[in-house]
LUMDREN-5411 format. One record per residue (C-alpha): residue in three letters; x, y, z negated. Coordinates in Angstrom, 1 decimal. Example, Ala and Ser with C-alpha at 12.3 -4.5 7.8 and 13.67 -1.06 7.14 Angstrom:
2
@aa:ALA&x:12.3&y:-4.5&z:-7.8
@aa:SER&x:13.7&y:-1.1&z:-7.1
This chain:
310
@aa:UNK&x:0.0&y:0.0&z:0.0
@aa:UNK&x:3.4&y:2.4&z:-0.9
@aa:UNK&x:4.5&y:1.7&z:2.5
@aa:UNK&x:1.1&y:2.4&z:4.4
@aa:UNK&x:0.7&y:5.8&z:2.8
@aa:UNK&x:4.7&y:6.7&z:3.2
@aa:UNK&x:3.3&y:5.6&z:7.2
@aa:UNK&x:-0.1&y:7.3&z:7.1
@aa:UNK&x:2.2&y:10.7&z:5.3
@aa:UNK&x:4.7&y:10.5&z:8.0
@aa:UNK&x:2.6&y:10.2&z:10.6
@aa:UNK&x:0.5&y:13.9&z:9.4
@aa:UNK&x:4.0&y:15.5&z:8.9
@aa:UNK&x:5.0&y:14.7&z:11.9
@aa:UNK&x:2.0&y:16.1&z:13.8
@aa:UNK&x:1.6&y:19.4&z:11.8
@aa:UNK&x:5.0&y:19.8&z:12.7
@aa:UNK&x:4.4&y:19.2&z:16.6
@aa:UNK&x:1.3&y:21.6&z:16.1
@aa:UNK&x:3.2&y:24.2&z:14.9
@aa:UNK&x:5.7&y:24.1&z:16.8
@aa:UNK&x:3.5&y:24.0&z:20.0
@aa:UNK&x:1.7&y:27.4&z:18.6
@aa:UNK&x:5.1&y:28.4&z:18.3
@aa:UNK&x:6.3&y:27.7&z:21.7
@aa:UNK&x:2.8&y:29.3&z:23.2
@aa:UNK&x:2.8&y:32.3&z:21.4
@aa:UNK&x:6.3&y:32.5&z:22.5
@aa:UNK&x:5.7&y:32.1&z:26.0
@aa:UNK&x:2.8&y:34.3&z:26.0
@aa:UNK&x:4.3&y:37.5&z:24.5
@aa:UNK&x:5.2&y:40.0&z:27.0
@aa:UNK&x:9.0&y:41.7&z:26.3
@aa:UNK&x:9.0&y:44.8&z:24.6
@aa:UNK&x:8.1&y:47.8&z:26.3
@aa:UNK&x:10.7&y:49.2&z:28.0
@aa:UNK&x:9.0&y:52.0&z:29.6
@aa:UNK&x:10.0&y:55.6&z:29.1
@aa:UNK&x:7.1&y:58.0&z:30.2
@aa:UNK&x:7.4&y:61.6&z:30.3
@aa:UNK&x:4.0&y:64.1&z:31.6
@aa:UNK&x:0.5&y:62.7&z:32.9
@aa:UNK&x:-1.2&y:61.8&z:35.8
@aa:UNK&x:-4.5&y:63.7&z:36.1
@aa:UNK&x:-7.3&y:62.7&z:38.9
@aa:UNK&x:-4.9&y:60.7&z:41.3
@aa:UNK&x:-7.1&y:59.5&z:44.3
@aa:UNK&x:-7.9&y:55.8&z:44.4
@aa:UNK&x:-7.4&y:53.6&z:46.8
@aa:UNK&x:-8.6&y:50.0&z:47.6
@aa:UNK&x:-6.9&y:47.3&z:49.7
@aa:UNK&x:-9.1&y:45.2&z:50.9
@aa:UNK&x:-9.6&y:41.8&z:52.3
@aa:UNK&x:-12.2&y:39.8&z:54.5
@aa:UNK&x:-15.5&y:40.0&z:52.7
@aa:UNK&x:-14.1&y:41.8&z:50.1
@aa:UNK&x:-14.1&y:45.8&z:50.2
@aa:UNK&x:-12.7&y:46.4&z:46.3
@aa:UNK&x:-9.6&y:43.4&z:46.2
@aa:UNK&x:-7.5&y:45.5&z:44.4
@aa:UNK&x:-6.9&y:49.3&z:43.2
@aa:UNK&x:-3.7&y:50.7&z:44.5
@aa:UNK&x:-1.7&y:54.1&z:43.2
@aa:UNK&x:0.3&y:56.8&z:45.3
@aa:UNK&x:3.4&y:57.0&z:43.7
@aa:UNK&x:7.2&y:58.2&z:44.8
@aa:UNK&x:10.3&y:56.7&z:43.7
@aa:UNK&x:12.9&y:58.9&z:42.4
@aa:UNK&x:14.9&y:61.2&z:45.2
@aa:UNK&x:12.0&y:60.0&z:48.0
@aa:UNK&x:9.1&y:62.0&z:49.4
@aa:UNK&x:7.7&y:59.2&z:50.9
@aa:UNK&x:4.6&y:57.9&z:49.5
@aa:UNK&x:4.4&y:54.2&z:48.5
@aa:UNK&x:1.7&y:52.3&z:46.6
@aa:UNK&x:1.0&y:50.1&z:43.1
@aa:UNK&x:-1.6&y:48.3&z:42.0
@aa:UNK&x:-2.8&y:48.6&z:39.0
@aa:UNK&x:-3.2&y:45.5&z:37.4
@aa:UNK&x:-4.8&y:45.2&z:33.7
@aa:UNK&x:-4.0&y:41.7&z:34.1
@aa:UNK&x:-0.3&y:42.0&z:33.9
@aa:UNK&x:1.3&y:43.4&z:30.9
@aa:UNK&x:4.7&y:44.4&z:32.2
@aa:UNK&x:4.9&y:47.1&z:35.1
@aa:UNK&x:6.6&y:45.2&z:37.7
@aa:UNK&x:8.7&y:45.2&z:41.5
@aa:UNK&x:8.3&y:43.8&z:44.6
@aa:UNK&x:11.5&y:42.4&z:45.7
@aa:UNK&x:11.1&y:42.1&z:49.6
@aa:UNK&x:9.0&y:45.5&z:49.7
@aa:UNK&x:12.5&y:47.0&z:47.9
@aa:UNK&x:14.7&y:45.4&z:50.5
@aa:UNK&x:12.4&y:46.5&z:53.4
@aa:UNK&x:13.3&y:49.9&z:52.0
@aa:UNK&x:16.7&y:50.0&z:51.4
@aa:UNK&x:16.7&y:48.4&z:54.9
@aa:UNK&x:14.9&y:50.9&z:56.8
@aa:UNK&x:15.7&y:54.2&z:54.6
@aa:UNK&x:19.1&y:53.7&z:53.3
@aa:UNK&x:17.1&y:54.2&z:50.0
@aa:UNK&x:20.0&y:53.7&z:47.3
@aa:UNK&x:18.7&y:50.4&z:45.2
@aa:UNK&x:21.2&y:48.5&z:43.7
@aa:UNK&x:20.1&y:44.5&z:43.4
@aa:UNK&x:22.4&y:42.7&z:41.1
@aa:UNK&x:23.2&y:39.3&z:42.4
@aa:UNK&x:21.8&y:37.0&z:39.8
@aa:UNK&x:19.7&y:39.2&z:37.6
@aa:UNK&x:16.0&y:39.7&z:38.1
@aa:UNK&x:15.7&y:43.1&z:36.7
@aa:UNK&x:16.3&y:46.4&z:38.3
@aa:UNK&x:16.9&y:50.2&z:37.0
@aa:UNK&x:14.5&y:52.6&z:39.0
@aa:UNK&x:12.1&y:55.8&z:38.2
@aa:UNK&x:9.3&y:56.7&z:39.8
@aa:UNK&x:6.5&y:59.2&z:39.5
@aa:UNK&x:2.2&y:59.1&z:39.9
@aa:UNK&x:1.0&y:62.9&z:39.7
@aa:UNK&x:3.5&y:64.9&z:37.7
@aa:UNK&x:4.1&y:61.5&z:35.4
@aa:UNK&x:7.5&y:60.5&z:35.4
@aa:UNK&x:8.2&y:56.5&z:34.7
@aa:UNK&x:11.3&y:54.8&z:34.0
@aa:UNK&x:12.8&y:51.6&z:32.5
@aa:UNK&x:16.3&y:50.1&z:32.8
@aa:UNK&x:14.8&y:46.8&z:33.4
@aa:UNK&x:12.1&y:46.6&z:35.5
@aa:UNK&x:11.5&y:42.9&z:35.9
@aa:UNK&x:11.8&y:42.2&z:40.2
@aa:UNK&x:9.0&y:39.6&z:41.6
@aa:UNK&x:10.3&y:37.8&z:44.9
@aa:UNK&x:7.0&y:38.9&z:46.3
@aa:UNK&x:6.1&y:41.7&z:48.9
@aa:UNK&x:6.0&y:42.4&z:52.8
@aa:UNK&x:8.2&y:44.6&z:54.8
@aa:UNK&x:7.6&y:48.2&z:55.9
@aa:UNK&x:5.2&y:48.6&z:58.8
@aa:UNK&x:6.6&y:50.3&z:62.1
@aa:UNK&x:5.3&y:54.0&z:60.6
@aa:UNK&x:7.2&y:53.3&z:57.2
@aa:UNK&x:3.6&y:53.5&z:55.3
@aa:UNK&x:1.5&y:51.6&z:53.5
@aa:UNK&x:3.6&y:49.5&z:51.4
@aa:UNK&x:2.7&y:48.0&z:48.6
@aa:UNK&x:6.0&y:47.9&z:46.1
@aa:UNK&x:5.2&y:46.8&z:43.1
@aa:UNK&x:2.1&y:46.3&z:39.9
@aa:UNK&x:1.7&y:48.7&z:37.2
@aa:UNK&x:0.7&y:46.8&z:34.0
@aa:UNK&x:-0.3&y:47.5&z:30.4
@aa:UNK&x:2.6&y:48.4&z:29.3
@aa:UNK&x:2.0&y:51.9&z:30.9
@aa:UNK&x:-1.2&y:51.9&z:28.9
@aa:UNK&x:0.2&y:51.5&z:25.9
@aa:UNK&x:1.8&y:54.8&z:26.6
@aa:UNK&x:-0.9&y:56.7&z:28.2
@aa:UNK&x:-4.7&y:56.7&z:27.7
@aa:UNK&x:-5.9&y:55.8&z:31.4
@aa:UNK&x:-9.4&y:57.2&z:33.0
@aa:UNK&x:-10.3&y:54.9&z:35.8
@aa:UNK&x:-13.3&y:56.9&z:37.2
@aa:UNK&x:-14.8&y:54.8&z:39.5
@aa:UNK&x:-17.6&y:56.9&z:40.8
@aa:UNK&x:-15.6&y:59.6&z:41.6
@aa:UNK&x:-12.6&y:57.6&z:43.4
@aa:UNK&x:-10.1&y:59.1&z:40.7
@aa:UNK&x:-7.8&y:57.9&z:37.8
@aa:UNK&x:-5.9&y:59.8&z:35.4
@aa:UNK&x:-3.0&y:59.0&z:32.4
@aa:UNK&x:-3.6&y:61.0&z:29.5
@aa:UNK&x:-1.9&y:61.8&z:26.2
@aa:UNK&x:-4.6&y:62.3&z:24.6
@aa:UNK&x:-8.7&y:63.3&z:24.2
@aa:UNK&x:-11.7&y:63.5&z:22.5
@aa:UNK&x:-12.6&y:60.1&z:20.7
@aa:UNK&x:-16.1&y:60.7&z:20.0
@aa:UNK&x:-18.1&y:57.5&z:21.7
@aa:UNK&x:-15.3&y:55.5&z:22.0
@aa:UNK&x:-16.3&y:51.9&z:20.8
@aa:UNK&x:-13.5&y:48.9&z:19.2
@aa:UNK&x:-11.3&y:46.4&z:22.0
@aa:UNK&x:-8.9&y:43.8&z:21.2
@aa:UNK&x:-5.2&y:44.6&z:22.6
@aa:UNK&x:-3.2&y:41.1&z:22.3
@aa:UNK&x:-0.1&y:40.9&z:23.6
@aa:UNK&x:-0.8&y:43.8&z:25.7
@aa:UNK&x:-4.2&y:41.5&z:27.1
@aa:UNK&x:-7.4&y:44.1&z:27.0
@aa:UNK&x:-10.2&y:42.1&z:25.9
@aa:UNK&x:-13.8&y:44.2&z:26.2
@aa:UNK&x:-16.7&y:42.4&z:23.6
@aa:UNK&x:-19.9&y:42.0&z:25.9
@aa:UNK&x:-23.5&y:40.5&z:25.9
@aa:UNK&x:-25.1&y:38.7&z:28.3
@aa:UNK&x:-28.4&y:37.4&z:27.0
@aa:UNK&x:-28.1&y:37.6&z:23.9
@aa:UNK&x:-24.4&y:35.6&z:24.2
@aa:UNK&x:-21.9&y:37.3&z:22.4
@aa:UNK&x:-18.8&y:37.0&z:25.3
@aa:UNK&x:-15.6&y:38.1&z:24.8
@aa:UNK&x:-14.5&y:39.2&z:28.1
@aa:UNK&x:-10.5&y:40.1&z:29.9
@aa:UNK&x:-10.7&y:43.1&z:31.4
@aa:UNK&x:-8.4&y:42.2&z:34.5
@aa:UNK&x:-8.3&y:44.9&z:37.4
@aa:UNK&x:-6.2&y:42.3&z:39.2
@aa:UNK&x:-9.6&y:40.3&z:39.8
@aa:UNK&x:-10.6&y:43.8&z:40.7
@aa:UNK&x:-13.1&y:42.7&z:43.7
@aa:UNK&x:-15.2&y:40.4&z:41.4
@aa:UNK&x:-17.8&y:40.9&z:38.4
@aa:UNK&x:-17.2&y:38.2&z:36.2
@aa:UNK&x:-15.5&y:35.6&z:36.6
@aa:UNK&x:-16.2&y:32.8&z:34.0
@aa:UNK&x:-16.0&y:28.8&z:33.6
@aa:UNK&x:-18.2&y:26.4&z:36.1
@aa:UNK&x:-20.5&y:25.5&z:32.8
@aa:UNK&x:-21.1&y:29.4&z:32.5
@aa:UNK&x:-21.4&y:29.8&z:36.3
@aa:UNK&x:-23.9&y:27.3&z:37.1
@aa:UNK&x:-26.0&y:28.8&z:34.1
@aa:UNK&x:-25.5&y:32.8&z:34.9
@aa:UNK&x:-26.2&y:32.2&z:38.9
@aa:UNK&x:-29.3&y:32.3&z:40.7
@aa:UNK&x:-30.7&y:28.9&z:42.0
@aa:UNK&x:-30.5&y:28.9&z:45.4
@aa:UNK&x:-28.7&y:31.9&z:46.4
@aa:UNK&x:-25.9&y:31.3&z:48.6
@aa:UNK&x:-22.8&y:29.8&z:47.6
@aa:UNK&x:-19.6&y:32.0&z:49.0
@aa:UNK&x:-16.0&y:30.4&z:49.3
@aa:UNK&x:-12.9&y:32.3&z:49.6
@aa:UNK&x:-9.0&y:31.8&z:48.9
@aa:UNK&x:-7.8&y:33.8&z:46.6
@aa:UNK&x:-3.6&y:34.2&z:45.9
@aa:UNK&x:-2.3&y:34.5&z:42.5
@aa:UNK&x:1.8&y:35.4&z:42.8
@aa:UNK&x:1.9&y:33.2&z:46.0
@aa:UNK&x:-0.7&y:30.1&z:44.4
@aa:UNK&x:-3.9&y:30.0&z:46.5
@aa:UNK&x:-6.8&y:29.2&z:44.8
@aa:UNK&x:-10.8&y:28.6&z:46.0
@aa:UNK&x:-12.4&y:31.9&z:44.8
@aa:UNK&x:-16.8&y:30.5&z:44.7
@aa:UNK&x:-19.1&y:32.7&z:43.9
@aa:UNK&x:-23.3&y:33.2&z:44.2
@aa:UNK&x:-25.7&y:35.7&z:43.4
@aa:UNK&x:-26.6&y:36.5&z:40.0
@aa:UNK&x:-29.9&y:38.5&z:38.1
@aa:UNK&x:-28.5&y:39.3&z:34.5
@aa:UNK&x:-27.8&y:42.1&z:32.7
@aa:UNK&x:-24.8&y:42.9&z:30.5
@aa:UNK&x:-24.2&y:45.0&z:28.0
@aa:UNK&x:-20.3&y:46.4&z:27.7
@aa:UNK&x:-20.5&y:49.3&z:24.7
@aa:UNK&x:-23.6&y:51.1&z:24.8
@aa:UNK&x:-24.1&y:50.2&z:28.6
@aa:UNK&x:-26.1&y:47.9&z:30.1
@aa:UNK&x:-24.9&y:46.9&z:33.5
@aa:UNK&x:-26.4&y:44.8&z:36.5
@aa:UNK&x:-24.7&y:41.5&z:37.0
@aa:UNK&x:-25.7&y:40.6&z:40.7
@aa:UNK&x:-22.6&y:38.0&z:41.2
@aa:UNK&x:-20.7&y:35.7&z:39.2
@aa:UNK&x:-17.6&y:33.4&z:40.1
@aa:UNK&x:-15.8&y:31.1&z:39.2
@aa:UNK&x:-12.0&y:29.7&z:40.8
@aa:UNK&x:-10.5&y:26.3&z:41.2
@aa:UNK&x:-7.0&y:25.4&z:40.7
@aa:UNK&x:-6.0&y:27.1&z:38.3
@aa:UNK&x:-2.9&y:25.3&z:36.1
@aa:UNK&x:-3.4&y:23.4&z:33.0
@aa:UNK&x:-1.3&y:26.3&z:31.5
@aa:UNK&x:-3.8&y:29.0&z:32.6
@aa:UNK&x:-6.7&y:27.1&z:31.2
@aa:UNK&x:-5.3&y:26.6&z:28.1
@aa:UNK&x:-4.2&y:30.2&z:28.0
@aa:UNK&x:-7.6&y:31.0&z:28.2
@aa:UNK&x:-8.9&y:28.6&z:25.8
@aa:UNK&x:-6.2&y:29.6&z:22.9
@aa:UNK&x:-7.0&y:33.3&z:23.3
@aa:UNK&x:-10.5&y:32.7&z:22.7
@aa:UNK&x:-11.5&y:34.8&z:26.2
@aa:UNK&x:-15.0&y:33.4&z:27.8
@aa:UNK&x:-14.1&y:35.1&z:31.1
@aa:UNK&x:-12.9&y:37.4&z:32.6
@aa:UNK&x:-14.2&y:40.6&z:34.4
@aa:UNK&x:-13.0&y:43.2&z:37.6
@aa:UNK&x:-13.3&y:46.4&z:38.4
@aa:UNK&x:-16.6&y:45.5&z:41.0
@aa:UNK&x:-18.2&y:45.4&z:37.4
@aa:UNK&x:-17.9&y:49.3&z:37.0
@aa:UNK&x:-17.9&y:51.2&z:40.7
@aa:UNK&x:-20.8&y:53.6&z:39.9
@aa:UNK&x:-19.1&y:54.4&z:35.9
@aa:UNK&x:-15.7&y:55.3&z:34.5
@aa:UNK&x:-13.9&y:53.5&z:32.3
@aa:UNK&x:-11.3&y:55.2&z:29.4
@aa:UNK&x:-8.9&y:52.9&z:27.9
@aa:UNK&x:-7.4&y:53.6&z:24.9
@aa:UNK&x:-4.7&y:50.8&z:24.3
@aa:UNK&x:-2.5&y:52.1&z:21.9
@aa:UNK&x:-5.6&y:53.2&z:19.3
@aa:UNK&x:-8.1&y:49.7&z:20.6
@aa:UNK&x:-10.5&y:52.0&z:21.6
@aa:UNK&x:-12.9&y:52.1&z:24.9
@aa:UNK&x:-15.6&y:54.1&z:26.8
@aa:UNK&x:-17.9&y:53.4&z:29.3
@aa:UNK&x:-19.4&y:56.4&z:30.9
């Protein structure tokens, strides 16, 4: 009997331990790096833009910005989705390429030192992380996507993603009065919403930007409307393609003190075990875009957890 309990003890040591130290290993591989950003001035009503793909008008929401010593105009997206501001690799060869732009690539490292600026706000960071990602320059030099702009810019800046008026602005600071709570985890923006009567935490991830919730298939085949047609598209996630389905929905949901239509809801196969767990751990029930909020304006107010939806 000594024996089978020194077993039976063992055996529960042994797992907390493999518990913990998965916890361990997740959190650690799910914390961004510090921010390394240094921001100086704001950004105030920059013009929107949206790239767009077949069947898909609002894919993504790109910036104007200029890198330092340029006055050409190049483009970001702005991803809520990604918690470190980022760089194409291959759009920053096509430039140094066709513009003699002065980047220096260190052979071996995937980091690079560059400023840039959005408005009159000036962003910097010795280590801007490089993606091998990206196209090259079109024939007129234009229209080049370079890089993602991520959270870590909102932890510095309160951002005004006016929708309705085609506009977004960074901000030091402003009135709080109507703002409402968010969660902020590892730099993750995580929006509490209702859909009837279902408390939801939602992630608020403008790099799903073309879509208005996107949630598991349980979730999707209750939220849709029966019958309504089915649409399938690819989606690409840093180079993975996905099947993006989505159908017609008739809910309401209520983000703050708004209540919005839901007309669609989606939901994408194959995604990675690691995703799905990531989503299961961080106790997320979905995720939503920025189709979710074209006629309002969203304020994001990362550094205090606070929102408004206007």
């Amino acid at each position: 009997m000594k024996i089978f309990k020194r077993i039976v003890l063992s055996v529960v040591v042994f797992v907390t331990l493999l518990l913990s130290g998965g916890y361990f290993y997740f959190d650690k591989k799910f914390t961004p790096p510090e921010n390394s950003l240094t921001v100086s001035g704001v950004a105030q009503n920059i013009a929107i833009r949206w790239d767009s793909t077949t069947g898909n008008a609002h894919a993504a929401v790109l910036l104007p910005v200029r890198l330092k010593g340029m006055y050409r105009t190049f483009y970001m997206q702005l991803d809520s989705g990604s918690p470190t501001t980022l760089f194409y690799k291959k759009s920053l060869e096509s430039i140094l390429k066709k513009f003699q732009y002065p980047i220096k690539f260190i052979a071996g490292q995937n980091n690079i030192s560059l400023q840039f600026t959005a408005g009159n706000m000036t962003i910097a960071s010795e280590g801007f992380e490089l993606l091998d990602y990206g196209n090259t320059l079109d024939d007129t030099g234009e229209n080049l996507i370079i890089g993602t702009i991520g959270t870590d810019l909102l932890e510095k800046r309160i951002a005004v993603l006016d929708f309705k008026n085609g506009a977004c602005s960074f901000l030091v600071s402003m009135d709080k009065k109507g703002f409402e709570n968010f969660e902020f985890k590892k730099r993750k923006i995580l929006i509490p919403a209702v859909i009837e009567g279902q408390k939801l935490k939602l992630l608020y991830d403008s790099g799903t930007s073309g879509y208005e919730l996107i949630t598991n298939k349980e979730e999707w085949q209750k939220y849709r409307r029966k019958g309504g047609r089915i649409k399938k598209e690819k989606g690409n996630s840093w180079g993975n393609i996905l099947t993006v389905i989505s159908a017609p929905a008739d809910k309401m949901i209520r983000i703050g003190n708004s209540a919005l239509k839901l007309s669609e809801v989606t939901h994408i196969e194959g995604t990675s075990k690691m995703q799905n767990l990531l989503m299961k751990t961080s106790g997320m029930q979905g995720m939503i875009g920025n189709k979710l909020f074209l006629n309002h304006a969203l304020i994001l107010d990362c550094k205090n957890r606070k929102f408004k939806l206007k």
